[in-house]
N, C-alpha and C positions, 0 to 999 in steps of 0.2 A: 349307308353301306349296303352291297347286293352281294349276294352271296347263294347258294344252291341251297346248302343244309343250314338249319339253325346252328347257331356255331355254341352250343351247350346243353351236354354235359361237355366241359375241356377235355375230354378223354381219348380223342383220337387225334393226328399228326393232323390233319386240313381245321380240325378248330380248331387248334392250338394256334394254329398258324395267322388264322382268323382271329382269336382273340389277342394277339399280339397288335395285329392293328388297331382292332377295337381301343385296346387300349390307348395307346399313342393316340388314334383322335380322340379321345374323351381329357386327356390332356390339353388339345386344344378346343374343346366347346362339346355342344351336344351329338348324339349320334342317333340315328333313326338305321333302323334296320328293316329290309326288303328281301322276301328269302322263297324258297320257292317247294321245300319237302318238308316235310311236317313228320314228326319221329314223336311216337307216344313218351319215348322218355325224356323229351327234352324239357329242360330247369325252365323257371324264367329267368326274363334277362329284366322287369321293371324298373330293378335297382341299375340297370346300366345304359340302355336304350330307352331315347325319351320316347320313342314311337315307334312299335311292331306291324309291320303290313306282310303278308302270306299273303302269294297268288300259287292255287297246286297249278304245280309242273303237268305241262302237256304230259309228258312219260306216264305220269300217274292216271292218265284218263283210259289208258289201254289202248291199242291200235284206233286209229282212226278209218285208217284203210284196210278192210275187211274181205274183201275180193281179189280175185285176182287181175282183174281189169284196171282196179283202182290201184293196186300196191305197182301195177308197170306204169300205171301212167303219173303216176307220184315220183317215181326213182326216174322217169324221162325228163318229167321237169326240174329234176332237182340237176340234173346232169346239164342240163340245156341252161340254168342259170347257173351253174358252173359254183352250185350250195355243197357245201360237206355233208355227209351223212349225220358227223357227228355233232353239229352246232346246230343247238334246239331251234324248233320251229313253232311260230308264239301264232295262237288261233287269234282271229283279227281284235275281238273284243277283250282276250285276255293280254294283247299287243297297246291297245288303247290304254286298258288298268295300269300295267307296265311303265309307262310314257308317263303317263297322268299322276302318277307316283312322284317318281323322277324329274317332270317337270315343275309339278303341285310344290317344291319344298323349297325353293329356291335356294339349293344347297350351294355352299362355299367350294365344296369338293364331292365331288360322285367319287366312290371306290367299291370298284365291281373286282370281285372273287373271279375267276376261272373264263378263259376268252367261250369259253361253251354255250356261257349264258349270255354273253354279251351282245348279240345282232340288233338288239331292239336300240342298244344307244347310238346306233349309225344314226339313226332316224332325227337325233337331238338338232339342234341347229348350232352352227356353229362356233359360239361361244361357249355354251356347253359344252360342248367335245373337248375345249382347249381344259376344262375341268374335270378332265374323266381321268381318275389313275386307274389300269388295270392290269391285275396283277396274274399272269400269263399261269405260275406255280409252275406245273410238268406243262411241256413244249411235248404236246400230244402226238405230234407227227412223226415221234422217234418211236423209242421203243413201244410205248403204250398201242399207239396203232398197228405196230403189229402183232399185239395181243388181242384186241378186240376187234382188229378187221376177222370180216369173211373169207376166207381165202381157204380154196382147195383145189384137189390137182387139176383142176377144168383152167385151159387158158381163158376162158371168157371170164372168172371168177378172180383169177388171177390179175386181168386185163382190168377189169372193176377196182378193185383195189388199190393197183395203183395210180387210176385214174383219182379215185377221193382221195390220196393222202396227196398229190397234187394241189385237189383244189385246196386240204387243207391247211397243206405249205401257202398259198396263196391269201386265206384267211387271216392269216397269224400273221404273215408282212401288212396285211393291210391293216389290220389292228394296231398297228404301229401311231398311224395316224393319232390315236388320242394326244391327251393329257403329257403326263407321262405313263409309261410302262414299267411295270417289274417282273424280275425271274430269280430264280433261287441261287442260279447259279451262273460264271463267265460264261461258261460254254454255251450253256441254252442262250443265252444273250446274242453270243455273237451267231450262234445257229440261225436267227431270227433277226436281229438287229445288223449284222455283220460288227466287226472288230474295229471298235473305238470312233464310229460313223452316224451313231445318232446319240444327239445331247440327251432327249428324252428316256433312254432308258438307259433302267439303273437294276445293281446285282443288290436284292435284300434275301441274305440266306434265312431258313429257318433257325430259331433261335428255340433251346431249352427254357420256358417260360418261369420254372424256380431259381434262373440264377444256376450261379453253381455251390449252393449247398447242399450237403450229404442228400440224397437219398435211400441211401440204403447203410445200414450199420457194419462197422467193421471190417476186416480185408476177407475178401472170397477166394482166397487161394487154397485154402481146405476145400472148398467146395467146389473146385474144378473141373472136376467129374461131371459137374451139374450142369447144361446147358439152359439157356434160358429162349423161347423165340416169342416176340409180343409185336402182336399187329390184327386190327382187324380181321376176321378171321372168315367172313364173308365176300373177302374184297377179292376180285379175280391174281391180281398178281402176288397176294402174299400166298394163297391158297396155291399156286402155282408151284411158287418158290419152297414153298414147306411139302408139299408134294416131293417134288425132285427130291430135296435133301432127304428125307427121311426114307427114299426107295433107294436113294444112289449112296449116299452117306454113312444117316447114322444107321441105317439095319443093320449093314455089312461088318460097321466098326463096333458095331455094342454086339455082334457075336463074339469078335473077340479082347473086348475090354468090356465085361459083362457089369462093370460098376458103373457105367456111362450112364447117363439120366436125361431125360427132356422133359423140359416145362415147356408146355404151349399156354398163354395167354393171349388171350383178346376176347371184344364182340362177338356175337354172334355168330357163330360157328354153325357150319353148314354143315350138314347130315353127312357131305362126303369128307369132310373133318373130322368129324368124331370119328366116323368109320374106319375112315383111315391110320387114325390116332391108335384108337383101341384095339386093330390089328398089330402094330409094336409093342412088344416087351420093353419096359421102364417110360413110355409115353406118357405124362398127366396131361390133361387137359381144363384148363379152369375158365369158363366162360365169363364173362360181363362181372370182373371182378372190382369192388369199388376201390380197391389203393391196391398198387404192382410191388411196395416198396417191399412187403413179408417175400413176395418171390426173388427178388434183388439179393436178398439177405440169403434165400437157399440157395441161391446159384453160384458159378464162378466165374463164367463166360457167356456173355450176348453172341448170340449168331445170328445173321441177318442174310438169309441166303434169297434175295433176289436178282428176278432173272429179266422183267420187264419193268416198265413205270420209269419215271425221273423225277428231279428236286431233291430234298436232300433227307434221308431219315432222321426221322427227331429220336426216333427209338437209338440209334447211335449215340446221339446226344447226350439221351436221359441215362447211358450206360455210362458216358464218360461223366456224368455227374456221380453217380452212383459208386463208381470206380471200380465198376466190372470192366475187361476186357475184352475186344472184339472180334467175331471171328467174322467177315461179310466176304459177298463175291463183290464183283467190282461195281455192277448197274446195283448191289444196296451201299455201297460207299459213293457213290456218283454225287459229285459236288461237293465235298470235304477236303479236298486237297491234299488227304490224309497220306501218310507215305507208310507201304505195309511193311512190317518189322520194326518200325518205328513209334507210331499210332495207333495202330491194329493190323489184325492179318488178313490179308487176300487170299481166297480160294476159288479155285473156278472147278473143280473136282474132288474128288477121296483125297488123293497122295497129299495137293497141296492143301487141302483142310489138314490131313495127319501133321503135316510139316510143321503147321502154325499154332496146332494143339499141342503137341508133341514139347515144341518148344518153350510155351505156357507154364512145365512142369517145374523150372526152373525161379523159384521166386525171384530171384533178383530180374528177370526180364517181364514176369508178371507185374513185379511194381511197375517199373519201367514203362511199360505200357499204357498202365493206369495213369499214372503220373502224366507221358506226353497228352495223352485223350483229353484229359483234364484240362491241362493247357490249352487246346487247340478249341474248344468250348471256351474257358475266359477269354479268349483273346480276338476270334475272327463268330463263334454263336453266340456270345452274351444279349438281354434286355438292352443292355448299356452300346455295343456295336448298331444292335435294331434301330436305333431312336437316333443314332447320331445320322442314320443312314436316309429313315424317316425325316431326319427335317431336312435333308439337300434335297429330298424328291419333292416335298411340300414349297422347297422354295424357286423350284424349279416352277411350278407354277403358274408363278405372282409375275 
């Protein structure tokens, strides 16, 4: 398995995600893991992984190109071989380690995390490739790129920008070529694959990793007032999306429903989160906490106001397990299928947040709610959907 981050502590939606496959292949035989950022707090995996190999990520070595003669003539070449900005670039020797990994193990199956890290498996030779599953997760060229491109009012900047998401529209088709392919969601598929046109790739949504047992105790309809938002908290689009809401949203509405309340949960929160946080009246903020379930229990409502990224929120999930009710904009329900008023509520500003809270106050639509979320987790996010999904892609292989 190749993957970016070490996929443990299980505490964020890409390991979780991670650890689901982990799973599933440790079902079928042993798993070695190949990973490339190295986080002081991660567990071991001994008991899971028969063989840990770390290469630090170029990113981690700090610019390479320190001039400005070298940083143009870097961004000429990368243009000229028609590379993305965004897919890492492997220094020759840690390309070699890379390969020699990959080759050295003569694995039954390669399964690489995120098309970002992947360039180096072009290199394999052919029958390899036919063994490579890689699992795409967010189809980067939508929204996410344009959170993290460059782009300002210069047409030339402008002109740049949509040159690389271009190229790396072009990337991502041509990734196709492996094994088989996975995305989270029909859409990203067909974005990428086109609609019902290559056998090789297949839809494996995120899945809530507990099943759908209780996570949180009792009904949260007393505590409705209480908002809940949980996501990493140094990650650019959730910090985005809690931005927005808490300047556009909740200030406006807790002047005047003064009992309103927000729980922020997650990671590592950035200086302009706390800041931000602690400038709101009734805002907590609870950093790197080890179990979310005590806050599930104060809350009454999951809100998930994102604005960029794609795949699918497990924090949605883990609410419909919980049997908290939801309140997201559309790009944080993207690939749920979810129908709002039915599942949860869609908001894409003030009024239609009030609509869907508003409505909330009625227990019999609160259950109701909680109820459909529920279902739509047993049935299309379960362990049990993952694995039946997992072994058509595994057979696809053979």
């Amino acid at each position: 398995m190749i993957d970016f981050m070490y996929p443990l502590p299980e505490n964020i939606g890409r390991r979780m995600r991670t650890m689901n496959f982990v799973r599933f292949f440790r079902g079928l035989g042993t798993v070695d893991l190949l990973y490339f950022y190295n986080e002081s707090e991660q567990a071991t995996g001994k008991d899971i992984f028969r063989s840990e190999y770390y290469i630090e990520h170029p990113s981690c070595e700090g610019a390479r190109e320190t001039r400005w003669g070298q940083k143009a003539a870097g961004r000429v070449g990368r243009v000229l071989r028609c590379r993305p900005w965004r897919i890492t670039e492997w220094p020759p020797g840690k390309l070699r380690e890379y390969l020699s990994i990959v080759n050295g193990g003569n694995y039954d199956i390669i399964f690489c995390r995120y098309i970002l890290e992947a360039d180096p498996l072009f290199r394999l030779g052919p029958a390899a490739k036919r063994r490579v599953i890689l699992d795409y997760d967010d189809v980067f060229s939508e929204s996410l790129y344009g959170f993290h491109a460059e782009t300002d009012r210069y047409r030339f900047s402008r002109l740049r920008s949509s040159l690389q998401r271009q190229f790396l529209v072009r990337y991502e088709k041509r990734c196709l070529a492996f094994g088989t392919v996975l995305f989270t969601t029909g859409r990203d598929r067909d974005k990428v694959a086109g609609s019902g046109t290559n056998a090789n790739a297949f839809v494996v949504p995120n899945v809530y990793p507990g099943g759908v047992d209780a996570v949180a105790n009792g009904n949260g309809h007393a505590n409705r007032n209480t908002l809940l938002f949980i996501g990493a908290l140094n990650y650019g689009p959730n910090v985005e999306g809690l931005k927005w809401f808490l300047e556009t949203i909740f200030r406006p509405t807790q002047r005047e429903r003064t009992n309103l309340r927000l729980l922020v949960v997650g990671r590592k929160p950035t200086p302009e989160v706390i800041a931000l946080c602690g400038s709101v009246p009734s805002v907590e903020v609870h950093p790197d906490v080890p179990d979310v379930k005590p806050f599930y229990e104060r809350c009454g409502v999951l809100v998930a106001p994102i604005l960029s990224a794609g795949g699918t929120r497990i924090k949605i999930l883990e609410a419909g397990v919980a049997g908290r009710p939801v309140l997201s904009t559309p790009i944080g329900a993207y690939g749920l299928d979810a129908a709002s008023g039915r599942e949860l509520f869609l908001f894409e500003d003030r009024r239609t947040f009030l609509e869907g809270f508003v409505r909330l106050e009625d227990r019999e639509v609160y259950d109701s709610m909680v109820d459909n979320m529920r279902s739509v987790v047993r049935n299309r996010f379960s362990p049990e959907a993952f694995r039946r999904t997992m072994e058509e892609v595994v057979r696809r292989l053979k």
